[in-house]
C-alpha positions as CSV (number, residue, x, y, z in Angstrom):
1,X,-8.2,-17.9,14.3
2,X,-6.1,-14.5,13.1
3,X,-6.4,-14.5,9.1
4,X,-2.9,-14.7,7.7
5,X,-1.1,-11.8,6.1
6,X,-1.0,-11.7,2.3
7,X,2.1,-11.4,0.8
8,X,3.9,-8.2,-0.1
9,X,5.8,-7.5,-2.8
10,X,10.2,-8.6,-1.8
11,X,8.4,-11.1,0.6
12,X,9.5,-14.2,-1.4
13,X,10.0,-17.9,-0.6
14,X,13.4,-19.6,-1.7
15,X,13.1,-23.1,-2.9
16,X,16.0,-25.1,-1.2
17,X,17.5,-28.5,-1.9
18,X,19.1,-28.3,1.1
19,X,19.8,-26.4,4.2
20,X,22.8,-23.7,3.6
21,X,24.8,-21.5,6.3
22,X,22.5,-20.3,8.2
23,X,23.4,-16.3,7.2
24,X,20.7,-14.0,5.7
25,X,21.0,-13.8,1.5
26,X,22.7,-10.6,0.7
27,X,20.5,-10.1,-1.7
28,X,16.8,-10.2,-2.0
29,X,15.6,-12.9,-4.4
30,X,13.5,-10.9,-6.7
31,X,13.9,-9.0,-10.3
32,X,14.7,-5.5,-9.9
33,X,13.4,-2.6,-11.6
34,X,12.3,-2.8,-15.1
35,X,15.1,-2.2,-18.1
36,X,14.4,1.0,-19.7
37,X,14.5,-0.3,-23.2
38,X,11.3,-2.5,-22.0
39,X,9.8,0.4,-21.0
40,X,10.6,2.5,-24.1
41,X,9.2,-0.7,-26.2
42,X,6.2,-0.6,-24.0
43,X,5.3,2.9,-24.9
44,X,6.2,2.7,-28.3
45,X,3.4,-0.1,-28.5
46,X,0.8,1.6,-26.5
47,X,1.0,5.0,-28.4
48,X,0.6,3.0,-31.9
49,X,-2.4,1.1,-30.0
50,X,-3.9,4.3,-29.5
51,X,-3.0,5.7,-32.7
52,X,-4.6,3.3,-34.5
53,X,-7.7,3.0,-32.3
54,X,-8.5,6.4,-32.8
55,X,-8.0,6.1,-36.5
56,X,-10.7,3.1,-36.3
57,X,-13.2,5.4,-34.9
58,X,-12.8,7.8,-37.3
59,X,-14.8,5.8,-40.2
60,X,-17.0,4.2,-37.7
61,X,-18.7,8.1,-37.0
62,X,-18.1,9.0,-40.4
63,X,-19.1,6.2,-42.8
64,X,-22.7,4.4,-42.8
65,X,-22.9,2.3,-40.3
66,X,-26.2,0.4,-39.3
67,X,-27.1,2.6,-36.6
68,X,-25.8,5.1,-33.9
69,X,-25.8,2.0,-31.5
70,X,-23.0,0.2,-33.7
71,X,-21.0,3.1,-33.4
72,X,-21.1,3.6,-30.0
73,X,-20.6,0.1,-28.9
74,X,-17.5,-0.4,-30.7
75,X,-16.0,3.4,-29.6
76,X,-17.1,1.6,-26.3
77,X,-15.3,-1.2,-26.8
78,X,-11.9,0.3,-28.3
79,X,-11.4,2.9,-25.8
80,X,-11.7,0.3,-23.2
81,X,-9.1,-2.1,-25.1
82,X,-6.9,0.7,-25.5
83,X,-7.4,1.9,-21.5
84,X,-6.8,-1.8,-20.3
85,X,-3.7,-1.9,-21.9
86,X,-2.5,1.1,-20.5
87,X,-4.0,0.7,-17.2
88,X,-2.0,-2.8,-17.4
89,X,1.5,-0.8,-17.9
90,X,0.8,1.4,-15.2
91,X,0.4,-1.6,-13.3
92,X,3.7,-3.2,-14.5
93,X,5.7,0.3,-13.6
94,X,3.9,0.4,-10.2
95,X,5.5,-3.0,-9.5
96,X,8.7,-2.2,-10.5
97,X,9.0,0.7,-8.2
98,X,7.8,-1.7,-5.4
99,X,10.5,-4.0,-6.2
100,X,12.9,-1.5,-6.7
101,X,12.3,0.0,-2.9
102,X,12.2,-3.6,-1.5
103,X,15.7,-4.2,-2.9
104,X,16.8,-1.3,-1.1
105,X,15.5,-1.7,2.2
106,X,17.6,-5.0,2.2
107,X,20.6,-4.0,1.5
108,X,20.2,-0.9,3.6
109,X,19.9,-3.5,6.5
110,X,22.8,-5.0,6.3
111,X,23.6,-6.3,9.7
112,X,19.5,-6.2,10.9
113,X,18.2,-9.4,9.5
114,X,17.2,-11.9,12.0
115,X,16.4,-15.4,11.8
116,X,13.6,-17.3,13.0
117,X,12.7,-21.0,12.4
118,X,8.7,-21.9,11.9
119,X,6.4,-24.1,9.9
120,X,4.1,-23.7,7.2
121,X,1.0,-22.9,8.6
122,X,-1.2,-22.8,5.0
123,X,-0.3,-23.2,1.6
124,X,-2.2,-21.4,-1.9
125,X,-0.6,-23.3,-5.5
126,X,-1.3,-21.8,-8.8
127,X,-1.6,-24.5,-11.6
128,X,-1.7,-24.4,-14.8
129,X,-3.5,-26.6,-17.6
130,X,-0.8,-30.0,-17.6
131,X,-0.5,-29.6,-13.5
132,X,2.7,-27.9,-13.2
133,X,2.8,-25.0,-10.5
134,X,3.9,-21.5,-11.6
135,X,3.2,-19.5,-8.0
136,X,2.4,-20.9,-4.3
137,X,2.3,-19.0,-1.5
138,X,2.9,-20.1,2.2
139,X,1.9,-18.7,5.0
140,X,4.1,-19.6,8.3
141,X,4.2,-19.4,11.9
142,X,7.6,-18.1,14.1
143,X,8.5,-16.3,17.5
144,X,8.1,-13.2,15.4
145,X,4.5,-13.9,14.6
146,X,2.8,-14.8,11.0
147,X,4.1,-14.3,7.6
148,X,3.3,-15.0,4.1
149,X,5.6,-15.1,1.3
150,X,5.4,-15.7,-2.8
151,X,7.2,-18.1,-4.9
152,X,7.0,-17.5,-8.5
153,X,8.5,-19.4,-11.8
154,X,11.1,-16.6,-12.7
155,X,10.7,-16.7,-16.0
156,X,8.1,-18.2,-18.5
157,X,11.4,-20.7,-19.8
158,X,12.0,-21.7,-16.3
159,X,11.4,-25.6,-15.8
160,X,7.8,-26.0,-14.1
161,X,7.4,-26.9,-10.5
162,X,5.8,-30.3,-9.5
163,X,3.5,-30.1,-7.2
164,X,5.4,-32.9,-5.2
165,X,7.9,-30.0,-4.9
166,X,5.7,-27.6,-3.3
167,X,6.7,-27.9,0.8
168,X,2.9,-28.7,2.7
169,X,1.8,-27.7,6.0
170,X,4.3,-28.2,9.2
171,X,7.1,-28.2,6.8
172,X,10.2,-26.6,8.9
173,X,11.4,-23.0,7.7
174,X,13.7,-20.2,8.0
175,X,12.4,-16.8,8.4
176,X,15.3,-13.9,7.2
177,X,13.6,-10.4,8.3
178,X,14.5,-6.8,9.0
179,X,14.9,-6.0,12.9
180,X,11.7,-4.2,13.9
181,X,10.4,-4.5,10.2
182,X,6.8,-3.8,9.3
183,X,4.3,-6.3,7.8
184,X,5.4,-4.7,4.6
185,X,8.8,-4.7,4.7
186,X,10.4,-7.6,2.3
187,X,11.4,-11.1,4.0
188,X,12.9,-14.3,3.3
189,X,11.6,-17.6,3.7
190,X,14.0,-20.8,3.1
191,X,12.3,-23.9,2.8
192,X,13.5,-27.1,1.9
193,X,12.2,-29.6,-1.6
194,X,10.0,-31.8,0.1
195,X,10.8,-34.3,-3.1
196,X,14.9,-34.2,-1.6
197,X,15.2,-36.1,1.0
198,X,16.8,-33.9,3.7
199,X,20.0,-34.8,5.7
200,X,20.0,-32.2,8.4
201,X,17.1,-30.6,10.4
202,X,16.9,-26.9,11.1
203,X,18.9,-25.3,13.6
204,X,17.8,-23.5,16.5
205,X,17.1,-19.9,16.1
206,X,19.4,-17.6,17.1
């Protein structure tokens, strides 16, 4: 059997209650780029992180200390904290720029979004500790071929998900891509609340 794809980022699944028109979303589901005060506040925070890890190190090498081991471990051990936390920002601005680009390539095909019906071929949930689900990705089957596509909580206030809410395997979908789109080129996949008891099947693909 051919692997599934993993999800890229702008290839999202969209939680339905029930079954609207059946036209492509204008816009992609996802958050756009990130706000430049965030990022200001970001930087602010990791250049007093740094500051004051260097100024830790600075009595560690220059102050008794119970051996040259005891200072090198904990330079060891700040410059890594400090690193990690910069390494985790270039992360966050590497997303955004992803997110930002995926945007775009939607709107800019307006016009060029098919629609294919499918089913859910697998299924991956992310709990957390009392059960609910924050993140499950599905992985479905069309004419077009396989996909995979992410839904997340969108924010951390957002109610949880049940997990009677997440749809299981062979549950119907709709597929909203880009004509001739690559495997990483963002998609939309409608699915209905397994929990709401549906009133209309899927149309046929057009």
């Amino acid at each position: 059997m051919t692997p599934s794809p993993s999800a890229s980022v702008g290839q999202v699944v969209v939680l339905l209650e029930r079954w609207p028109d059946p036209v492509p979303p204008a816009e992609l589901p996802i958050r756009g780029a990130m706000r430049p005060g965030a990022r200001a506040a970001f930087v602010v925070l990791l250049l007093l992180a740094t500051v004051v890890g260097a100024g830790t190190l600075i009595p560690i090498w220059t102050t008794p200390t119970p051996g040259v081991w005891f200072s090198v471990l904990f330079t060891v051990f700040i410059v890594a904290l400090v690193l990690v936390l910069w390494f985790v920002f270039a992360g966050a601005l590497a997303q955004s720029a992803l997110r930002v680009r995926a945007l775009a390539r939607w709107r800019g095909a307006s016009g060029r979004i098919d629609r294919f019906d499918g089913t859910v071929v697998t299924r991956t949930v992310s709990t957390i500790e009392d059960g609910g689900v924050d993140r499950f990705e599905l992985s479905v089957t069309t004419s077009a071929g396989m996909s995979s596509a992410i839904w997340e909580r969108p924010t951390a206030r957002s109610r949880m998900l049940l997990q009677t809410q997440v749809p299981g395997v062979g549950a119907k979908v709709r597929v909203w891509r880009i004509r001739e789109a690559g495997s990483e080129d963002p998609l939309v996949v409608e699915v209905q609340d397994p929990s709401v008891v549906t009133s209309a099947p899927v149309e046929d693909a057009v």
